[in-house]
C-alpha positions in Angstrom: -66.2 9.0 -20.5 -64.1 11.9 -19.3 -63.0 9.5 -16.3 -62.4 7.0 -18.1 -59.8 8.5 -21.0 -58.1 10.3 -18.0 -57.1 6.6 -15.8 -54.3 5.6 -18.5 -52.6 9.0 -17.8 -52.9 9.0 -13.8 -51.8 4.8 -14.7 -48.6 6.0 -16.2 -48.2 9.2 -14.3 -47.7 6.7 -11.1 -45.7 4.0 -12.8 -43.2 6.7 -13.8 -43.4 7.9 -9.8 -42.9 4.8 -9.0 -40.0 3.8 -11.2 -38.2 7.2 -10.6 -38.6 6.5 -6.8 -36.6 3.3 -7.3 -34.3 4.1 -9.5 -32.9 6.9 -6.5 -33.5 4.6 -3.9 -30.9 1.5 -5.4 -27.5 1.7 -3.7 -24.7 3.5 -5.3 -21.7 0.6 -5.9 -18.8 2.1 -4.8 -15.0 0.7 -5.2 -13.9 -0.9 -1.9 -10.4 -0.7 -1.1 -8.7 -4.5 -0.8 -8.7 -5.4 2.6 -4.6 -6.5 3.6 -4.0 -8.8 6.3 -0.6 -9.7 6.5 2.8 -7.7 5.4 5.9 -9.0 5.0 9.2 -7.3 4.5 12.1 -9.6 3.4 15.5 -8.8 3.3 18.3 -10.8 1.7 22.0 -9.6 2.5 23.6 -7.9 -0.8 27.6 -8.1 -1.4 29.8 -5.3 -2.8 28.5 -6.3 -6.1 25.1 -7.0 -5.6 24.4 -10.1 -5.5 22.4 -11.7 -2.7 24.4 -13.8 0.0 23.7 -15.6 3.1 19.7 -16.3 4.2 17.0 -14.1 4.2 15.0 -12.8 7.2 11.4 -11.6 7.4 9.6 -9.1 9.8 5.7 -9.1 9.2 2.7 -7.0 10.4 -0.9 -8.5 10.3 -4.2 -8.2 12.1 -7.5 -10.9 11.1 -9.5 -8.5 10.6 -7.1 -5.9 8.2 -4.5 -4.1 8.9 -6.2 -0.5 8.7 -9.5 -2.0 9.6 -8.5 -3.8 13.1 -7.4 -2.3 16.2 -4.0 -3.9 16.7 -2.2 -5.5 14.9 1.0 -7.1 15.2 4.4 -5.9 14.5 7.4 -7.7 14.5 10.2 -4.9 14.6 12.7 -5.4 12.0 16.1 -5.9 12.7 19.2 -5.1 10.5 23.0 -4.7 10.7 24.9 -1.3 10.3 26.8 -1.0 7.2 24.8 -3.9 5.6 23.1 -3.7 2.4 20.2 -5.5 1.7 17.8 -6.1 -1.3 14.3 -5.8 0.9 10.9 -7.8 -0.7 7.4 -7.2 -0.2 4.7 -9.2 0.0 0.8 -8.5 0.4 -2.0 -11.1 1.5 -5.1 -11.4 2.5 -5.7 -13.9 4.6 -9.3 -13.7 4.7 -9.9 -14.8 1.0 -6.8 -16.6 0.5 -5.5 -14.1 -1.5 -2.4 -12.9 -2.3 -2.1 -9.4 -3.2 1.4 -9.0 -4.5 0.8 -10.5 -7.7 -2.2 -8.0 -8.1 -0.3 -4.4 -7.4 2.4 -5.8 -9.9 -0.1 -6.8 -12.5 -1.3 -3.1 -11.6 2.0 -1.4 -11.2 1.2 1.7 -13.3 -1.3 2.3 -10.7 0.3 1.3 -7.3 3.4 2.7 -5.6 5.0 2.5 -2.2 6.6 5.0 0.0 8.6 5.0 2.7 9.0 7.5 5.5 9.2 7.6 9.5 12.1 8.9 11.2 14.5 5.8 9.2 14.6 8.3 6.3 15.2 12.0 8.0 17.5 13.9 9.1 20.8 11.8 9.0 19.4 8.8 7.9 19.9 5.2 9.3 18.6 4.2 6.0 18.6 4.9 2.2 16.4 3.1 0.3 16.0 3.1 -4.1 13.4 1.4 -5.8 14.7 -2.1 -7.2 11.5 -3.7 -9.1 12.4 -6.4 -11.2 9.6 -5.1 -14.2 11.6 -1.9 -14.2 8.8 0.0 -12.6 8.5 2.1 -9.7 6.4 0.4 -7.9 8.5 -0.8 -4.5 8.2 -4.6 -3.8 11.7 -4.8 -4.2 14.0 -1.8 -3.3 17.5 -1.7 -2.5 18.0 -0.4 1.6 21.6 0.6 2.9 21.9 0.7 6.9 24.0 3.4 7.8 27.9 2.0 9.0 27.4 4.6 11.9 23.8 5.5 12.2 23.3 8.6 14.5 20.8 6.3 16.1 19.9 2.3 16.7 15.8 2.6 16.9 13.9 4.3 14.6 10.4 3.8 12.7 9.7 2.6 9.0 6.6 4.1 7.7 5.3 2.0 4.4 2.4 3.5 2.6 0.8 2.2 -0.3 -0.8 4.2 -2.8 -3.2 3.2 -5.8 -4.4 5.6 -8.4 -1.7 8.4 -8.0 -0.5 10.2 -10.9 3.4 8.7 -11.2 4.3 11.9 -13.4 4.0 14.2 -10.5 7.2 15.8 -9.7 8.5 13.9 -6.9 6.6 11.2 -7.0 9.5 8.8 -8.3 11.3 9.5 -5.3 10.8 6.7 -2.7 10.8 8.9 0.4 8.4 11.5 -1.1 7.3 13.5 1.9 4.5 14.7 -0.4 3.2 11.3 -1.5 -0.5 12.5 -1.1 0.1 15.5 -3.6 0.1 13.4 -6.4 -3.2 12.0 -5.8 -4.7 8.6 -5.4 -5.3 6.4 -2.0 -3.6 4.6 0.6 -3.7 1.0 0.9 -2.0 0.7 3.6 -0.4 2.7 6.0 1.9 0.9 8.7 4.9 1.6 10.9 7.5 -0.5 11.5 9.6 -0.2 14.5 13.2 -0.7 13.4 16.3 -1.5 15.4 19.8 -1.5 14.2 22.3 -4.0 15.7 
């Protein structure tokens, strides 16, 4: 008898064991970063009062596998005019699943911000570039870039970082060259340097 009212207990002592050991063997789901493919900067030639003027030209970076996730991928160099100003356009795909990005980071655009460093924005600058978003956010698909009329130099590099989750509060962080991007928190996207030549 004494067996027998003790086999329920050992029952459910090993079910629990057995449930527990389950339970902290099941993967942990974790948020995967959004795999880029292709990147495409556009730039459309801006007259003395803004508005766009002649045809736009593209320069775009891609690798099939992803851009940070491959081992090269290409990079056409973009090529501007001194003097020029131009109203420069983003655009973010991946190729892979057919899907285009862009509209996503600006149906997120309290979350997602781009930067833009390499030697383009230092020093004496061949470039200046202001954040132009048509929602009125900060967000960086469309900015506003001014080639210098006598840069101190014709090649240079265009850094362009994409961040997601940074606090857009932090001091600085509305400032599209922010040196300091990765004190205000959050993740990169992408992170991808353009050569750039000026004509």
């Amino acid at each position: 008898m004494y067996t027998v009212k003790r086999l329920p207990f050992y029952a459910l002592a090993l079910a629990t064991f057995a449930f527990a050991s389950c339970e902290s063997e099941d993967p942990v789901m974790e948020n995967e970063e959004e795999v880029i493919t292709d990147v495409t900067l556009s730039f459309t030639e801006l007259n003395a009062t803004g508005d766009p003027i002649g045809t736009k030209i593209s320069f775009k970076a891609s690798d099939p596998q992803g851009i940070e996730l491959g081992t090269a991928p290409t990079i056409e160099p973009v090529n501007l005019i001194k003097g020029k100003t131009y109203r420069m356009e983003i655009t973010v795909a991946n190729a892979i699943a057919n899907e285009d990005i862009t509209s996503e980071i600006l149906a997120e655009g309290d979350a997602h911000q781009f930067y833009f460093l390499g030697t383009a924005f230092v020093g004496s600058p061949p470039l200046t570039i202001a954040y132009d978003d048509a929602s009125g956010q900060l967000i960086g698909l469309r900015t506003k870039v001014t080639v210098a009329a006598s840069p101190g130099f014709n090649n240079a590099t265009m850094r362009v970082i994409l961040r997601h989750d940074l606090n857009k509060s932090y001091p600085g962080a509305n400032n599209p060259n922010f040196q300091n991007y990765e004190q205000a928190g959050g993740e990169s996207d992408l992170d991808i340097n353009f050569p750039l030549v000026i004509n």
